[in-house]
C-alpha beads as a LAMMPS data file, in Angstrom:
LAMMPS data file: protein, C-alpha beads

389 atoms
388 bonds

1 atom types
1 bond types

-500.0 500.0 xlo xhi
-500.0 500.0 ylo yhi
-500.0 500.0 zlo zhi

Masses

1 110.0

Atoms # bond

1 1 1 -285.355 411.582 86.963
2 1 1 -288.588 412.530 87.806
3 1 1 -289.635 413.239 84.560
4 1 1 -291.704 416.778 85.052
5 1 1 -290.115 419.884 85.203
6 1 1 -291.720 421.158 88.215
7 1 1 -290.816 418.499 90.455
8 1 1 -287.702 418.807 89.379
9 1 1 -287.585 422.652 90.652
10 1 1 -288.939 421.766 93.502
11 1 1 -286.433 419.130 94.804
12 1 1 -283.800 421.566 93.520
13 1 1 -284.653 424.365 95.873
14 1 1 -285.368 421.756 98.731
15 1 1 -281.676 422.132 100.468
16 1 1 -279.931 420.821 103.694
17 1 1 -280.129 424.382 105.722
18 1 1 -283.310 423.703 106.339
19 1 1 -283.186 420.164 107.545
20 1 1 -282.637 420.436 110.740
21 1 1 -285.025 421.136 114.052
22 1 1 -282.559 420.875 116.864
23 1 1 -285.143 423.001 119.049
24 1 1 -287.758 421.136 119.559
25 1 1 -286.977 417.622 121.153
26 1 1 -289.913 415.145 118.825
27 1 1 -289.815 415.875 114.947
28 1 1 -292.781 417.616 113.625
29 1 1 -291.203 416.530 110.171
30 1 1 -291.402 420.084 108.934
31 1 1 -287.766 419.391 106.766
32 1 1 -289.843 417.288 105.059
33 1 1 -292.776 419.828 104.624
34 1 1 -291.976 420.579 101.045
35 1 1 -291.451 417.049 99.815
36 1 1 -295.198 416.288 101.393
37 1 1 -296.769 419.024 99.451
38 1 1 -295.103 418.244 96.230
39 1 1 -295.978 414.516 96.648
40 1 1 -299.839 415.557 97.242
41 1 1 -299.584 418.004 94.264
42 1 1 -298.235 414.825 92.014
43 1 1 -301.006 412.882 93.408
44 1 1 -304.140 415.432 92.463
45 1 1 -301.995 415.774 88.908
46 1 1 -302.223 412.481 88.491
47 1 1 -298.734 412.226 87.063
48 1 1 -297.756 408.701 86.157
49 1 1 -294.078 407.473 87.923
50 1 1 -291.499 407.947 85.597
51 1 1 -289.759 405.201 83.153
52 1 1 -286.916 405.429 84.923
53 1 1 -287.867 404.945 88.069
54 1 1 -289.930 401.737 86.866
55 1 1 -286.868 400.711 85.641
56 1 1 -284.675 401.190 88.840
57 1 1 -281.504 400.049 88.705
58 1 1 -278.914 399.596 91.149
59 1 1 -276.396 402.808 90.132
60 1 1 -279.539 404.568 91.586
61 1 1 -280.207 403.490 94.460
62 1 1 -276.236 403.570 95.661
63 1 1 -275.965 407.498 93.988
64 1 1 -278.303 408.186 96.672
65 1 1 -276.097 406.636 99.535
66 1 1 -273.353 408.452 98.399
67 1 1 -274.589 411.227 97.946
68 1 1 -275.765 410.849 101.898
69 1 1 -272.789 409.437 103.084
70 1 1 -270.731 413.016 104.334
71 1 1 -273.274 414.189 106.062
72 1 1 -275.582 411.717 107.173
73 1 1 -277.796 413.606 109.112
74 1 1 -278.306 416.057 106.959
75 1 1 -279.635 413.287 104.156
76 1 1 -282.457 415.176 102.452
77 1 1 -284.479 411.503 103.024
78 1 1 -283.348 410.524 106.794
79 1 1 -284.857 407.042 106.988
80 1 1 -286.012 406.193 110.540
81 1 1 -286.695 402.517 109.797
82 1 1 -289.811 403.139 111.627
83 1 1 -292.755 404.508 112.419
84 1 1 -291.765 406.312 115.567
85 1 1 -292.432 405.118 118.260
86 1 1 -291.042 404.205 121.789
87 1 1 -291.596 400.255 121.851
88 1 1 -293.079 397.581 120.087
89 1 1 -292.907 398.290 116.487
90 1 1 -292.175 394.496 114.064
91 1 1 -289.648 393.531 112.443
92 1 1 -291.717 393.798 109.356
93 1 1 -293.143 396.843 109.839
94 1 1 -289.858 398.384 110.012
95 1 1 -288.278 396.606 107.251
96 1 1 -291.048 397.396 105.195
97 1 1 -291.326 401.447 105.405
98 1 1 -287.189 401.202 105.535
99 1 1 -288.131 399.797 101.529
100 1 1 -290.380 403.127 101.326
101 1 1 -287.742 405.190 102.617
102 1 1 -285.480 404.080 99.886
103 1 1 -287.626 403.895 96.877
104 1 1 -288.550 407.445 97.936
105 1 1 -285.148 408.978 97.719
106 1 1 -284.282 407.375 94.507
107 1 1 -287.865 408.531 93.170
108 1 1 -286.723 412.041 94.004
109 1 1 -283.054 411.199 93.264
110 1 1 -281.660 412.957 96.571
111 1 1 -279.420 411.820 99.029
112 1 1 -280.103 409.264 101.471
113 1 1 -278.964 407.806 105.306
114 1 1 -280.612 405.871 107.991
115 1 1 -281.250 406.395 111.793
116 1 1 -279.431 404.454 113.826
117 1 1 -281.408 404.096 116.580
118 1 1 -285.284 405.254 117.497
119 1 1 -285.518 406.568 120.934
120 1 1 -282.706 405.097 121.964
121 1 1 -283.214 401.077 120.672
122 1 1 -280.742 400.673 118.452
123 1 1 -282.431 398.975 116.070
124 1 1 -279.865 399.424 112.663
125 1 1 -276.794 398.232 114.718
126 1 1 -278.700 395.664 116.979
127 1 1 -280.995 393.942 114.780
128 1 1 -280.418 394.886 111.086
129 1 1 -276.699 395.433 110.914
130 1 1 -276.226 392.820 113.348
131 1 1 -277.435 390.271 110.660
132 1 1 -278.170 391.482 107.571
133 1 1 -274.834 393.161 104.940
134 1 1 -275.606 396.674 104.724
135 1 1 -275.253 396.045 100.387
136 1 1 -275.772 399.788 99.497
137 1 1 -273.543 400.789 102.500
138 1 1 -276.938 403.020 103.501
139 1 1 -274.772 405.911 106.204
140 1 1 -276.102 405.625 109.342
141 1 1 -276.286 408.996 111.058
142 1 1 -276.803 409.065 115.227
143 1 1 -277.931 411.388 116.344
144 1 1 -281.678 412.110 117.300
145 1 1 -283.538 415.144 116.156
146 1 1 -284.866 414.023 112.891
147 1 1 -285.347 410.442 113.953
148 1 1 -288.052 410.257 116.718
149 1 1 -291.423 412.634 115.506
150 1 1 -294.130 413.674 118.121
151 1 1 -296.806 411.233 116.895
152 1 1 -295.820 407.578 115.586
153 1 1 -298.508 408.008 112.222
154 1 1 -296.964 411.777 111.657
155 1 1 -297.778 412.046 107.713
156 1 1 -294.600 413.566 107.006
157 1 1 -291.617 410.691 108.027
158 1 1 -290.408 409.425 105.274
159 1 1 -291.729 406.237 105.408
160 1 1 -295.182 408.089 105.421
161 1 1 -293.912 409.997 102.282
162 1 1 -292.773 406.636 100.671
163 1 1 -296.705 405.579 101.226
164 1 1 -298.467 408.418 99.414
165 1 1 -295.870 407.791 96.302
166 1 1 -296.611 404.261 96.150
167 1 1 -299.818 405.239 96.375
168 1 1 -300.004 406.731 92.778
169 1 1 -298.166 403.399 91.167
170 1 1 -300.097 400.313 90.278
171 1 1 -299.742 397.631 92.263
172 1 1 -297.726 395.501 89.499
173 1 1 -295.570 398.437 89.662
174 1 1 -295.066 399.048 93.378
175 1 1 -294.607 394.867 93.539
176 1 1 -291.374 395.005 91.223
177 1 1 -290.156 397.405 92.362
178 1 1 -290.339 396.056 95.743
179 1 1 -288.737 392.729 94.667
180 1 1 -285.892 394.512 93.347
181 1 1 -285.311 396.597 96.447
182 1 1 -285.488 393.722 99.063
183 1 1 -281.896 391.449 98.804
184 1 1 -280.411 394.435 98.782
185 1 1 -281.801 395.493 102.437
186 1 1 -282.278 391.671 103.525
187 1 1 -279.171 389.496 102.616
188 1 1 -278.087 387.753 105.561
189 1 1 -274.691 388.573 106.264
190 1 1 -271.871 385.259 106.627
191 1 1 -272.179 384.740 110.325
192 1 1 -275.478 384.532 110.388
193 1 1 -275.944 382.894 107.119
194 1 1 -274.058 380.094 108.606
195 1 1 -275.954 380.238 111.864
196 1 1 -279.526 379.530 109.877
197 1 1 -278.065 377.203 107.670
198 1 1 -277.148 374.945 110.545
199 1 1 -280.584 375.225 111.891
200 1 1 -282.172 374.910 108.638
201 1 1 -280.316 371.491 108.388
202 1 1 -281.030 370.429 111.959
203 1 1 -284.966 370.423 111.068
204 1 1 -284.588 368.767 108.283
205 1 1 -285.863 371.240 106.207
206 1 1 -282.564 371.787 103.318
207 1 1 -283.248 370.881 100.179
208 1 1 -286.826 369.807 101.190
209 1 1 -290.185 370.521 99.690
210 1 1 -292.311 371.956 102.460
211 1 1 -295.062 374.475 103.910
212 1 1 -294.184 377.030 105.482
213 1 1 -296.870 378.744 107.690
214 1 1 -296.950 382.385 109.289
215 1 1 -299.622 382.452 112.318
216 1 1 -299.891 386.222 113.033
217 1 1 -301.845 386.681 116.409
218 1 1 -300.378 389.875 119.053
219 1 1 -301.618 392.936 118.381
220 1 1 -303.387 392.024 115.530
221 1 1 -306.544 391.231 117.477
222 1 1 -306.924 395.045 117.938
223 1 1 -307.571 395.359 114.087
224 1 1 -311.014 394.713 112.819
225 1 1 -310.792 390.897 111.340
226 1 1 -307.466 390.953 111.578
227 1 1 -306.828 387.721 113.016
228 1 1 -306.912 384.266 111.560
229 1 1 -308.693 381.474 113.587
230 1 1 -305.863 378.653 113.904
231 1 1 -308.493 376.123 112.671
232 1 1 -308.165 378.588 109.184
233 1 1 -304.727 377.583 109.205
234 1 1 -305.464 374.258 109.848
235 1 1 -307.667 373.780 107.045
236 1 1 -305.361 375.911 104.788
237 1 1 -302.791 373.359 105.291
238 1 1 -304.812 370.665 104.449
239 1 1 -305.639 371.883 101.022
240 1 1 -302.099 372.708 99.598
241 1 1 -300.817 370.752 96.897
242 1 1 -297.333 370.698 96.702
243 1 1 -296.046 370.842 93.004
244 1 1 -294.144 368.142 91.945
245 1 1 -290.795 370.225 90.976
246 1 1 -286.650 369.980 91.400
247 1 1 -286.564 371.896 94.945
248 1 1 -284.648 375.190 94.002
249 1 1 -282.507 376.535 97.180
250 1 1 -284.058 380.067 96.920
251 1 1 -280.641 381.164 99.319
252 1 1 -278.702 381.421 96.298
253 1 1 -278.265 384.752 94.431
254 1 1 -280.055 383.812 91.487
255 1 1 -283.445 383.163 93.554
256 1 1 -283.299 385.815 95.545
257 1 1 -283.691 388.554 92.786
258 1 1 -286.988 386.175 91.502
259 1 1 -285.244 383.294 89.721
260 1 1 -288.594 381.108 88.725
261 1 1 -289.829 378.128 89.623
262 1 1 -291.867 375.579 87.689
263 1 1 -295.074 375.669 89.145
264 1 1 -296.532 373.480 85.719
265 1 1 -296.089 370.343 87.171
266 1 1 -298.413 367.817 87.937
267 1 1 -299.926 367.864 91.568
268 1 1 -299.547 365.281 94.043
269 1 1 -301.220 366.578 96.971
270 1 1 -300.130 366.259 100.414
271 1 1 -298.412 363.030 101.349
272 1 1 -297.897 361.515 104.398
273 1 1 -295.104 362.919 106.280
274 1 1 -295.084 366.359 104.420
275 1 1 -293.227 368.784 106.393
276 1 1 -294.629 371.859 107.648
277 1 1 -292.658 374.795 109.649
278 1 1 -294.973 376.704 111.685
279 1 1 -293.911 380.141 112.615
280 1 1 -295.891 382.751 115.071
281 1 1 -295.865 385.727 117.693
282 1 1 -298.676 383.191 119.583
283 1 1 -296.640 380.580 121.401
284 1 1 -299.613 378.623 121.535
285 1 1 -300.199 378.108 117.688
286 1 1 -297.442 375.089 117.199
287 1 1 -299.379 373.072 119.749
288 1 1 -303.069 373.895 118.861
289 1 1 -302.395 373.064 115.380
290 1 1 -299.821 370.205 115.426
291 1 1 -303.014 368.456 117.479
292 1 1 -305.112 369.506 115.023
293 1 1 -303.144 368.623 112.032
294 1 1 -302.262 365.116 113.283
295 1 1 -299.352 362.436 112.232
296 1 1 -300.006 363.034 108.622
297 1 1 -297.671 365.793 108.629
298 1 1 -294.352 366.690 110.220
299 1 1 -294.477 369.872 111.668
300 1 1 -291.363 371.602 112.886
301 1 1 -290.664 375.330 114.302
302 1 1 -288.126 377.340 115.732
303 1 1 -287.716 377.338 119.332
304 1 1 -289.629 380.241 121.258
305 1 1 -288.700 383.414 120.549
306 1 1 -289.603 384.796 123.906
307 1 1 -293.143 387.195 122.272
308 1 1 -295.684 387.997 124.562
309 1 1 -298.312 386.274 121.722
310 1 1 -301.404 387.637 122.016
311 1 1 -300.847 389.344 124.994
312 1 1 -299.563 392.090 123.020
313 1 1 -301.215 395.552 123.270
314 1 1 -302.242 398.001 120.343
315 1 1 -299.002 398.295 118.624
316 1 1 -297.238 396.870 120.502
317 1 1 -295.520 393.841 118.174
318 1 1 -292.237 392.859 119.143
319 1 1 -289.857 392.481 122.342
320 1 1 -286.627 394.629 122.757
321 1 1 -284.135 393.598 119.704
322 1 1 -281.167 393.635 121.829
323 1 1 -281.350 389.888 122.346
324 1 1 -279.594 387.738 120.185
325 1 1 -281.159 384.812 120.919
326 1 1 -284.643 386.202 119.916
327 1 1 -283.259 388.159 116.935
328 1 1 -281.614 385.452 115.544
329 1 1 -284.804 382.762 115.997
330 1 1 -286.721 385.948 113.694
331 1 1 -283.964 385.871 111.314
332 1 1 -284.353 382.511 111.055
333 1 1 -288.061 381.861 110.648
334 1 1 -288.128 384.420 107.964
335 1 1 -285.613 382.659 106.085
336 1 1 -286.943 379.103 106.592
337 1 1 -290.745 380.664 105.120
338 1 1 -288.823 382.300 102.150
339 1 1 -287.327 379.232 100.945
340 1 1 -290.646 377.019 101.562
341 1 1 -292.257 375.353 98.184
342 1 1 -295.507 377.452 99.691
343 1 1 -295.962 380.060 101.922
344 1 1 -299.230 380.233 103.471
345 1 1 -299.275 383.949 105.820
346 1 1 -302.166 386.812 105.531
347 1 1 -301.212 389.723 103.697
348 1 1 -302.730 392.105 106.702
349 1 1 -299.239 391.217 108.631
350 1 1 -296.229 393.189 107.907
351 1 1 -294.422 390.029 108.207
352 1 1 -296.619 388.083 105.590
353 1 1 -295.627 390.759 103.381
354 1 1 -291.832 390.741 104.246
355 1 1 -291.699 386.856 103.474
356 1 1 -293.995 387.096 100.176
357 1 1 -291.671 390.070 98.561
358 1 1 -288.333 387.939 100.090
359 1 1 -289.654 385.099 98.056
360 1 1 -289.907 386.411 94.571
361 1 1 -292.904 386.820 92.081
362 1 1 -293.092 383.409 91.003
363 1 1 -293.221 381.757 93.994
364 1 1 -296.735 380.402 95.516
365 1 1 -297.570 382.613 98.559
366 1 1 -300.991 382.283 99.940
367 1 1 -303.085 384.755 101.293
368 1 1 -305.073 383.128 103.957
369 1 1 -308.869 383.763 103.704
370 1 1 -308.412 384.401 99.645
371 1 1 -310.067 382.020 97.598
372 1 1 -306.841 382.240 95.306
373 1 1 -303.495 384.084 95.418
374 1 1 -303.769 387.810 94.018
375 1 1 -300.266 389.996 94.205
376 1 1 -302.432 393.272 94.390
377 1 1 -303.743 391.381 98.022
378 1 1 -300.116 391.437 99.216
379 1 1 -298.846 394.777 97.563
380 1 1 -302.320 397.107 98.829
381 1 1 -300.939 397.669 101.986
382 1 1 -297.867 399.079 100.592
383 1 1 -299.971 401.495 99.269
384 1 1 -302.466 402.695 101.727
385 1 1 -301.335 406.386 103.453
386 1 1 -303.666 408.371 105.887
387 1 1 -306.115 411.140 104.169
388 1 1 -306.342 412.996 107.140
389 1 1 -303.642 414.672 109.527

Bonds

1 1 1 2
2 1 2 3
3 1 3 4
4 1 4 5
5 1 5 6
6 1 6 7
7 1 7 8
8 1 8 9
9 1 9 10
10 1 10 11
11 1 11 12
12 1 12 13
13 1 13 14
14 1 14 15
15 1 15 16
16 1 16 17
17 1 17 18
18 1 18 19
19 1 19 20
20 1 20 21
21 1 21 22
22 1 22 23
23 1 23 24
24 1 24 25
25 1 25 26
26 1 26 27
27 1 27 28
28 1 28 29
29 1 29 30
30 1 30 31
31 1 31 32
32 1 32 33
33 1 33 34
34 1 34 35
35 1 35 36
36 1 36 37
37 1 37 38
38 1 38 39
39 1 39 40
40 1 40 41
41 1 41 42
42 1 42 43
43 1 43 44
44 1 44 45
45 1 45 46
46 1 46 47
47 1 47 48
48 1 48 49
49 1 49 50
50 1 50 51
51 1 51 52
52 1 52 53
53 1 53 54
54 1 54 55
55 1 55 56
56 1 56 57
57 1 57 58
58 1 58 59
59 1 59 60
60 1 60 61
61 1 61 62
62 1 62 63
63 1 63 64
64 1 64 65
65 1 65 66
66 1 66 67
67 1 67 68
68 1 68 69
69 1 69 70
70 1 70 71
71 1 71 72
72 1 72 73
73 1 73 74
74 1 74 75
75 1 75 76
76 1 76 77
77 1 77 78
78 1 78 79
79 1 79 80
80 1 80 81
81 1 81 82
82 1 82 83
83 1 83 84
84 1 84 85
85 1 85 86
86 1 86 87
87 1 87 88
88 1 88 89
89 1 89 90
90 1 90 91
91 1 91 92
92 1 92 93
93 1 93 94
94 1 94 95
95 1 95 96
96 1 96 97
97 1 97 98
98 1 98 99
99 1 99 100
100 1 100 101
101 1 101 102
102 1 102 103
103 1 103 104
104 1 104 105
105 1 105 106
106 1 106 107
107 1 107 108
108 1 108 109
109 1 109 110
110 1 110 111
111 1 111 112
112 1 112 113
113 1 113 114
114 1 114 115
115 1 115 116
116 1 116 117
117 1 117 118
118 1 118 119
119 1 119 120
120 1 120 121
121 1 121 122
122 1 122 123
123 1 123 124
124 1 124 125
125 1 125 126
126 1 126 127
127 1 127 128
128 1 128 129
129 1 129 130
130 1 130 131
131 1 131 132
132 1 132 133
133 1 133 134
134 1 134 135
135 1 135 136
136 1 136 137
137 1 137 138
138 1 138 139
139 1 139 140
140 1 140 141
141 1 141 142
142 1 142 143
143 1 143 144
144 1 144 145
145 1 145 146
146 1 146 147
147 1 147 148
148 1 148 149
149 1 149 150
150 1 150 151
151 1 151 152
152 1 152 153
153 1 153 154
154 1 154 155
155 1 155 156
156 1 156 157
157 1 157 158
158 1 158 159
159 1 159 160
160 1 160 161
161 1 161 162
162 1 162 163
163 1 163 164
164 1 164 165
165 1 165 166
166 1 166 167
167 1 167 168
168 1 168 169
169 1 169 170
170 1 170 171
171 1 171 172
172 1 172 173
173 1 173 174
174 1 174 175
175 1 175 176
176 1 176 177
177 1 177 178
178 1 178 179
179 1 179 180
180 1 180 181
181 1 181 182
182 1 182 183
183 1 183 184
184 1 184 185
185 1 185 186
186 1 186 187
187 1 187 188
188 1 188 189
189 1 189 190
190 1 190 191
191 1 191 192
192 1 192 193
193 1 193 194
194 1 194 195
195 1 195 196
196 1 196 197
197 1 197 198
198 1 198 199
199 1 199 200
200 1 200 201
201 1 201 202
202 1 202 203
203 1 203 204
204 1 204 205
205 1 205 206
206 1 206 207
207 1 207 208
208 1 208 209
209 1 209 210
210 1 210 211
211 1 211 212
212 1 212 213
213 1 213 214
214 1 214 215
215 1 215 216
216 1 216 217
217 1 217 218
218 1 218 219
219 1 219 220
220 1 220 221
221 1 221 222
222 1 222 223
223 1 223 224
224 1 224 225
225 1 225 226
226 1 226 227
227 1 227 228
228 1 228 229
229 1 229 230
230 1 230 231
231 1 231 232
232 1 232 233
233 1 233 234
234 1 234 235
235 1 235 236
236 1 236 237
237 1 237 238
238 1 238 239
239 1 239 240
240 1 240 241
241 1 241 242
242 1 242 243
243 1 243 244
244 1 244 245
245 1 245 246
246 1 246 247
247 1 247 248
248 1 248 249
249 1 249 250
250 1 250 251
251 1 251 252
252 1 252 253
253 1 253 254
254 1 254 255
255 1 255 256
256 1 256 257
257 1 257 258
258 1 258 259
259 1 259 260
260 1 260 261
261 1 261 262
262 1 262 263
263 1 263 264
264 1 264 265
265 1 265 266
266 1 266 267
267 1 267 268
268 1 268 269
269 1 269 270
270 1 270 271
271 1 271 272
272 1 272 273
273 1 273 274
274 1 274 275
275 1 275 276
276 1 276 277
277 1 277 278
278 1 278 279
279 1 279 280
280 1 280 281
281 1 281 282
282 1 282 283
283 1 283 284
284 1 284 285
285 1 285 286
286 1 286 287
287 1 287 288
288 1 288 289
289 1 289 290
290 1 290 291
291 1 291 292
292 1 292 293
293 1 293 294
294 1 294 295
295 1 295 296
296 1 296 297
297 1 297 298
298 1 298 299
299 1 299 300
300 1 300 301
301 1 301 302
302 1 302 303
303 1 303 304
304 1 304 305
305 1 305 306
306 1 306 307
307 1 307 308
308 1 308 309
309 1 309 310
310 1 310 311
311 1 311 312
312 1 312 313
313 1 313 314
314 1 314 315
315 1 315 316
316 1 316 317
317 1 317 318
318 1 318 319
319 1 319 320
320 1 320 321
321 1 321 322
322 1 322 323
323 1 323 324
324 1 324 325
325 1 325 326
326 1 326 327
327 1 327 328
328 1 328 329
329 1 329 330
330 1 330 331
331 1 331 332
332 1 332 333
333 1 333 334
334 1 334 335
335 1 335 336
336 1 336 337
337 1 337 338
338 1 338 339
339 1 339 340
340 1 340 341
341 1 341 342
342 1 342 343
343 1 343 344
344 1 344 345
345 1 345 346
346 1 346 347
347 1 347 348
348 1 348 349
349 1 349 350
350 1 350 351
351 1 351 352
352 1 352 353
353 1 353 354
354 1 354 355
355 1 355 356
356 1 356 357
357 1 357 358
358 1 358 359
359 1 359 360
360 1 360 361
361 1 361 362
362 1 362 363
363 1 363 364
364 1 364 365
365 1 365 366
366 1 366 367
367 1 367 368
368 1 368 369
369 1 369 370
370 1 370 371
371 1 371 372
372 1 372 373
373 1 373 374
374 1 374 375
375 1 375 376
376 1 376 377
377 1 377 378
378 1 378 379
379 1 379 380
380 1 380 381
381 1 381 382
382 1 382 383
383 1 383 384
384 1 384 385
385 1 385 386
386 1 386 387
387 1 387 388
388 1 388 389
């Protein structure tokens, strides 16, 4: 699959007796040692990604499932839908290096399982299982010893590994290959489908052309310029023009794999009573910029998820996920920004990202503090993997 003869001996030789490191309590990811120096070899080669991996196809990614699902701790890829770490790591985040984790083991065409839980949170059976359909029946193996590693940015977890592949794939690459990987990780299951649904309806917002903003604030003010002013979104809102289009319910099947949308259309700019959904971690943003924004718009949200907003600490992102009243009110918001006629996040938050991969390629996301929308802006961080360590 890999396309180079070497790689090929290496993954052959790589086999599940040595998977294991029941002796020492935090992984050190040394199972995964020989898989990190191939990946670097690959990288100063500068071998291209094979056609057939550009090309993934859904036979692939459930051969590695299967081929994980009799031992699932013993997957060669054991995905921790991480990074590791004891509290406080997104939604998105984890989502996001969970889609790593799987484009991995189908680059390398091994087998493949997930943790079900990350010192002790439960987050496959709590959060994702609880709402999403697990559509490549991923095996979920509990037990411990390969699922929490000593440091939470350890190069070798598999998410890490996912990172310095991508890293070696253009960015048009590593974007559709994303968008083909996503509905099968993030398609709501029917009780929660119908859950959202009835929300979606009760704001108004089904079968409606509207904005949909993502305010990221928490821990991102630890990053250097990594938080938006609100007036930014403010004044983002104000200069969307919303395409004059038949509304396409992106829920259905069709959209969700990147059905397109006409964006050709004349403009008509923002009308009066344009609706605008406003989600964030800062429980502070709906007010601050419903003031700002005026009666010109109607501007809607979620009720509050319960975040500690920008009282967050350095990665620290997210409550517990063992309430359903808070998972489901996430679930929700990124469903409501998926289907919006334009998505206005910043690409720096895992979430952003989440929602503009959810939403297909030919759908209008926008990058706040980009003077236009670039895909490379929203796929880079996909890409980026420590040099050090």
């Amino acid at each position: 699959m890999m396309g180079h003869a070497v790689v090929l001996f290496a993954i052959g030789s790589y086999t599940a007796s040595c998977l294991r490191t029941p002796d020492h309590p935090l992984s050190e990811g040394i199972e995964y040692k020989q898989i990190y120096t191939m990946l670097n070899q690959i990288k100063s080669d500068g071998l291209a990604p094979s056609q057939e991996m550009l090309s993934l196809r859904a036979d692939i990614l459930r051969h590695a499932t299967q081929a994980g699902a009799a031992d699932p701790c013993g997957a060669t890829i054991l995905a921790t839908i991480g990074p590791s770490q004891p509290k406080g790591i997104g939604f998105g985040a984890r989502m996001n290096n969970f889609a790593m984790e799987i484009l991995l083991a189908a680059y390398l065409n091994v087998s493949l399982a997930a943790c079900g839980s990350q010192f002790g949170d439960h987050f496959a059976s709590q959060m994702w299982l609880s709402h999403y359909s697990n559509v490549l029946s991923v095996p979920i193996c509990n037990e411990s010893d390969r699922c929490n590693f000593n440091t939470w940015n350890n190069p070798r977890q598999p998410y890490m590994l996912g990172r310095l592949l991508m890293s070696q794939f253009k960015a048009t690459q590593v974007s559709d290959l994303l968008h083909f990987v996503y509905p099968y990780i993030l398609n709501l299951n029917s009780h929660t489908q119908e859950r959202v649904e009835a929300t979606i309806r009760e704001l108004g917002l089904y079968g409606a052309d509207y904005v949909g903003v993502h305010v990221r604030q928490g821990d991102k003010k630890y990053e250097p310029g990594g938080v938006q002013r609100l007036s930014s979104y403010v004044h983002a809102v104000r200069d969307i023009d919303l395409p004059r289009h038949p509304h396409v319910d992106s829920s259905s099947n069709e959209a969700k794999v990147g059905s397109s949308i006409n964006r050709t259309s004349d403009m008509l700019g923002v009308a009066p009573g344009t609706k605008v959904f406003i989600s964030s971690d800062d429980p502070q943003a709906f007010p601050k910029i419903a003031a700002a924004l005026g009666t010109k718009y109607k501007l809607c949200s979620v009720k509050e998820r319960g975040n500690t907003g920008t009282h967050m600490r350095p990665f620290e992102s997210r409550p517990d996920y063992q309430d359903d009243d808070t998972s489901l009110a996430l679930v929700t918001d990124i469903e409501i920004l998926r289907r919006a006629t334009v998505f206005l996040g910043t690409a720096n938050s895992n979430m952003g990202r989440l929602v503009h991969v959810l939403r297909g390629p030919h759908m209008t996301s926008i990058n706040l503090g980009r003077s236009k929308e670039v895909e490379s802006d929203w796929i880079e961080d996909f890409q980026k993997y420590p040099l050090t360590r």
